[in-house]
N, C-alpha and C positions, 0 to 999 in steps of 0.2 A: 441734289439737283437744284440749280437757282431758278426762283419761282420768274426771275427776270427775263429768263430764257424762253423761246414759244417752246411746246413740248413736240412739236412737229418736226424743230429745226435741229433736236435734237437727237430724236430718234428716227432719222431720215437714215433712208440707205448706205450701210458705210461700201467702201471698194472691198472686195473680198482678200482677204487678208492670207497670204501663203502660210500652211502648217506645216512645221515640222513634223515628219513621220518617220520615228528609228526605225533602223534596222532590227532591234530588239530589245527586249525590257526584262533586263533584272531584275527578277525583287528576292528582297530577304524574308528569311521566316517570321524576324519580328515586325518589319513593318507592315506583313500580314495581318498582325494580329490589331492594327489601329485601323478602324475604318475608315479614315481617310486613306491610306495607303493601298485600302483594297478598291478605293474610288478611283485611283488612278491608276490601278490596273485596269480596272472596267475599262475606262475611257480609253486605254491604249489597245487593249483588246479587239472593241468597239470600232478604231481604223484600221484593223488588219494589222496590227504587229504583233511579231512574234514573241511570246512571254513564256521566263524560263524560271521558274519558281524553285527558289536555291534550296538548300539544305539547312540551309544554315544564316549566320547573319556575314558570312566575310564573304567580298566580292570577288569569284573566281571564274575562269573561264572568260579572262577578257581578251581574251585573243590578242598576247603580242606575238605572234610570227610574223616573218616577215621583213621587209626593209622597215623605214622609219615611215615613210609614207604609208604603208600597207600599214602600220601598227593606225598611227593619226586616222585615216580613212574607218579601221574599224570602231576606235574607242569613240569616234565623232558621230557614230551612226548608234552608241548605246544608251541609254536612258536605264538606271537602275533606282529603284525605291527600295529607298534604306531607311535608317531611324537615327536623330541626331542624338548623339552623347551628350554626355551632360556637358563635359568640356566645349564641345559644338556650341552649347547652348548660353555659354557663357560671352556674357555681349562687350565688342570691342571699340574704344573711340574709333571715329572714323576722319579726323581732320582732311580739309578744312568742309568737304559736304555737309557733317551729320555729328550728333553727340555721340550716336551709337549704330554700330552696324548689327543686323542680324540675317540668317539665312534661311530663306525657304527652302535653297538648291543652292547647288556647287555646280561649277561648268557649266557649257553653252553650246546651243545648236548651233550659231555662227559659224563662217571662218574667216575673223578680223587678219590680216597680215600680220597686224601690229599689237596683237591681241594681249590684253594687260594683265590675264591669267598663266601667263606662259611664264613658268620661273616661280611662279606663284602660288602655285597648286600642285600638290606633288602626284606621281604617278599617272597611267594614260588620261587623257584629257576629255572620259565619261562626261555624261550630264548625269546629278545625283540630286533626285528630290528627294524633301524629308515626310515620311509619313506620317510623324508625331507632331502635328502640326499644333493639335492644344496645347500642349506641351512650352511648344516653343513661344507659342503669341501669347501664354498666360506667364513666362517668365518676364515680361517686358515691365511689368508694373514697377520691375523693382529697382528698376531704372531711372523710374522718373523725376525730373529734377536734379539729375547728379551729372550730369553731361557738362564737360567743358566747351563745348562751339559755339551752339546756342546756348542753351540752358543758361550761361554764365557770360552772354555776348550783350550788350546794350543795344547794340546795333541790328542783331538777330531775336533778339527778346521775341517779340512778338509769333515767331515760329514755334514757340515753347522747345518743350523736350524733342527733338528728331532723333529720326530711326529709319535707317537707310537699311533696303531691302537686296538692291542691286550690285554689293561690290563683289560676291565673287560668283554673280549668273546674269544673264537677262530676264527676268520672271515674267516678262511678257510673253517670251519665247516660247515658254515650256506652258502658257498657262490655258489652252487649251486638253494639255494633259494633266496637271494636275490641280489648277481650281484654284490654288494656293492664294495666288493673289486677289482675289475675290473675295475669298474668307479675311482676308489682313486688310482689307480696304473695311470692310463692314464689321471687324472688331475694330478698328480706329474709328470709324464713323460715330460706332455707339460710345467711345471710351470717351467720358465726360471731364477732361483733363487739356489741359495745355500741352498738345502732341500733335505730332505731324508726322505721317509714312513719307516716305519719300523713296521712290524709284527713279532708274533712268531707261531708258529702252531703244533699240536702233529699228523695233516694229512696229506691226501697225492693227496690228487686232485688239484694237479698244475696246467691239462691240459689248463683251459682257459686262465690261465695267461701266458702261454711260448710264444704265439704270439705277446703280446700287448708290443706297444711302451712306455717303461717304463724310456730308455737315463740315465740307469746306476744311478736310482732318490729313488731310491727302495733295501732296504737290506731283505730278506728272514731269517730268523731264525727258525731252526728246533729245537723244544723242544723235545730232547732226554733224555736216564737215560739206567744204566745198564739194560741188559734184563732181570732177576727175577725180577724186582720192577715197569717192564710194566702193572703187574699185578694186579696192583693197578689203572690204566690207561683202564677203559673198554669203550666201541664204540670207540675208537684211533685206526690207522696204525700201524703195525707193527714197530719196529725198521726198519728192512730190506726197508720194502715201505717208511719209512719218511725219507730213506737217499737214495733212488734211486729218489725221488721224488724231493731231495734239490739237487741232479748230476742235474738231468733236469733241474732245475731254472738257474744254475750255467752254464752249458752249453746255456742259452738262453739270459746269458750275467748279468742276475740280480749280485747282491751280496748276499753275502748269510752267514749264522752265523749258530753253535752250540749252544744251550741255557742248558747247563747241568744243570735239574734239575728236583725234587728235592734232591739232593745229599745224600745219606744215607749210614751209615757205615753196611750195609747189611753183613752177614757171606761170608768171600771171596771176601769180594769188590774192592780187587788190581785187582784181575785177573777179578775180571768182567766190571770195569772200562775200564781196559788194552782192553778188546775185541770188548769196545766198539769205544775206539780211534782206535783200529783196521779196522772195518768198517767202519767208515767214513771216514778214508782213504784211502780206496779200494772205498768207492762209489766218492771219488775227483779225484781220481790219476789222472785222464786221462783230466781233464778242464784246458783250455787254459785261462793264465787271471784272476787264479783264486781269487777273493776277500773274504779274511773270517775271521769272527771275531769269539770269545768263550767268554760266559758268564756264570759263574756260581755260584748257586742258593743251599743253605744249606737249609734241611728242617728247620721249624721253624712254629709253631702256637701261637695262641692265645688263652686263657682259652672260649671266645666264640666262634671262630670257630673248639675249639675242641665239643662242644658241639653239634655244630651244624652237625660235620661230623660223631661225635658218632649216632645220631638221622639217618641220612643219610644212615652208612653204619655200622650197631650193629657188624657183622662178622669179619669186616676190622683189620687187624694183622698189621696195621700200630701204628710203636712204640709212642705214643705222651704220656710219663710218665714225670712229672715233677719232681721229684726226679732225671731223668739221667738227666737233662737238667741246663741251666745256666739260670736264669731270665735277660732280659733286657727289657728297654723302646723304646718305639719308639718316634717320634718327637712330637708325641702329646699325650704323656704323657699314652698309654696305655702297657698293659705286653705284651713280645711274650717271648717264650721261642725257645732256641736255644742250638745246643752241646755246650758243655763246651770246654772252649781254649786247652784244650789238645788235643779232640780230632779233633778240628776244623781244628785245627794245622796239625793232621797228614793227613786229607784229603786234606788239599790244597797242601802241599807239594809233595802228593804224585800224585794228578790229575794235578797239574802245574807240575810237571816234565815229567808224559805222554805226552800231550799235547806238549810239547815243544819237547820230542822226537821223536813224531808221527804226530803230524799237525804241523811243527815248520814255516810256512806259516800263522798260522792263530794269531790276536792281539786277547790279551784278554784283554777285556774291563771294568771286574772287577771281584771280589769276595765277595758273601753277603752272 
């Protein structure tokens, strides 16, 4: 916490933050046996959900009967505690975020439209926390300094070694149930090394983190987007709540980032862009100190996670026509589709020159 901060204005009453509560909680026999795993049975317990304590360690009984809807609605409403492999455990770059990605959890309470796990995660689209949590946060060490983004960036130098928490869950989401992030904020807090966690989050229940000893080891990122296309964005925070929520992290000394995305040329999107740099800088103005970074994020899918997100959400009026779109590759050789350079062109210029007139405090750290 920055001593710069009154400690009143930091621990003032936050809005009460919506939780997610499954329909039911898996857990395996071995993540039984780690007590954090059985910490977050407690706490699910605790709110009244249903907990079905397997045989074994494979996850079964996830109920696909049904249409695709009926499958989606049930695997969205499961939370299982499992144990990561060792393979799990093995940490991957994460260009251009982070030097390395690691995972608390897999899937998300959400249901993004355009959600970036779709095609990306194989099998129903569970939320799976890991119960071998020492495990995983003492494997990081071996990490350190070997990272290509930062690690080896002049430009990002000063971030040290990053390690991103959030690419395939929202750990805020889940972390009324399982703690997780808590514990990874105050192992980084104490780890006396050139490191930096790094999350992103579409919610707003910061309160557990605003007291923990985190010594400035810890960047927060609020994944935002104009407010018509929140709408696409269902069980998520408000705009309003995910930027009063990133004022209180930022006021509690954290670092903290804008995550714009996913970017879309939506009818009138200067002015709704515009109001959105607006608000963020009405919920900063007043932080002492303040550390902030902007990334941002063009929609773009894949022929399979369009398919997957067609199954998901038949109604969804999100644009993914491949005809408006420009085909490219990715680094391993598969399609995504993206705007075309004209019009890519006119939204960065037009959100890079907000930004620099409205947060001209804050580094942006790229454009994808």
């Amino acid at each position: 916490m920055s001593l710069a901060e009154p400690l009143l204005d930091v621990l003032a009453p936050q809005p009460r933050a919506r939780q997610w509560r499954p329909d039911r909680v898996l857990v395996t026999r071995a993540a039984l046996a780690w007590p954090h795993g059985r910490a977050i049975v407690e706490r699910a317990a605790a709110l009244g959900c249903p907990v079905v304590e397997l045989p074994g360690d494979r996850l079964v009984g996830l109920g696909q009967e049904g249409d695709a809807r009926a499958r989606y609605k049930a695997a969205k409403g499961t939370l299982a505690v499992t144990v990561a492999s060792a393979a799990k455990r093995r940490l991957q770059p994460i260009p251009p975020s982070a030097d390395w990605r690691f995972d608390l959890a897999e899937g998300c309470p959400a249901h993004c439209q355009y959600c970036y796990l779709a095609g990306s995660l194989g099998g129903p689209p569970i939320t799976r926390v890991y119960a071998n949590l020492d495990e995983i946060l003492d494997g990081l060490a071996d990490y350190l300094g070997k990272g290509a983004v930062t690690s080896a960036s002049e430009a990002r130098a000063a971030e040290g070694t990053t390690y991103e928490a959030s690419c395939y869950t929202d750990p805020l989401g889940i972390e009324h149930l399982s703690g997780s992030l808590s514990a990874a904020v105050q192992r980084f807090g104490a780890w006396d090394a050139p490191v930096q966690l790094r999350f992103t989050t579409k919610f707003a229940g910061v309160a557990p983190l605003l007291g923990l000893a985190h010594n400035g080891r810890v960047r927060v990122r609020m994944s935002v987007n104009a407010r018509p296309l929140l709408r696409q964005e269902g069980g998520t925070a408000s705009l309003d709540e995910r930027l009063a929520a990133l004022g209180a992290l930022a006021r509690a000394g954290y670092k903290v980032g804008l995550t714009v995305a996913p970017i879309q040329p939506l009818e009138g999107w200067r002015d709704a862009y515009a109001d959105l740099f607006d608000a963020a800088a009405a919920a900063l103005r007043d932080v002492r100190n303040l550390d902030l970074t902007a990334e941002f994020i063009t929609h773009r899918f894949t022929p399979k996670s369009k398919a997957v997100l067609q199954d998901w959400y038949p109604a969804s009026k999100l644009e993914m026509d491949e005809a408006l779109r420009s085909r490219k590759f990715t680094k391993f050789g598969s399609i995504k589709h993206v705007y075309p350079t004209a019009t890519m062109g006119e939204l960065r210029s037009e959100l890079m020159r907000l930004a620099a007139a409205v947060l001209p405090q804050a580094k942006v750290l790229y454009w994808t």
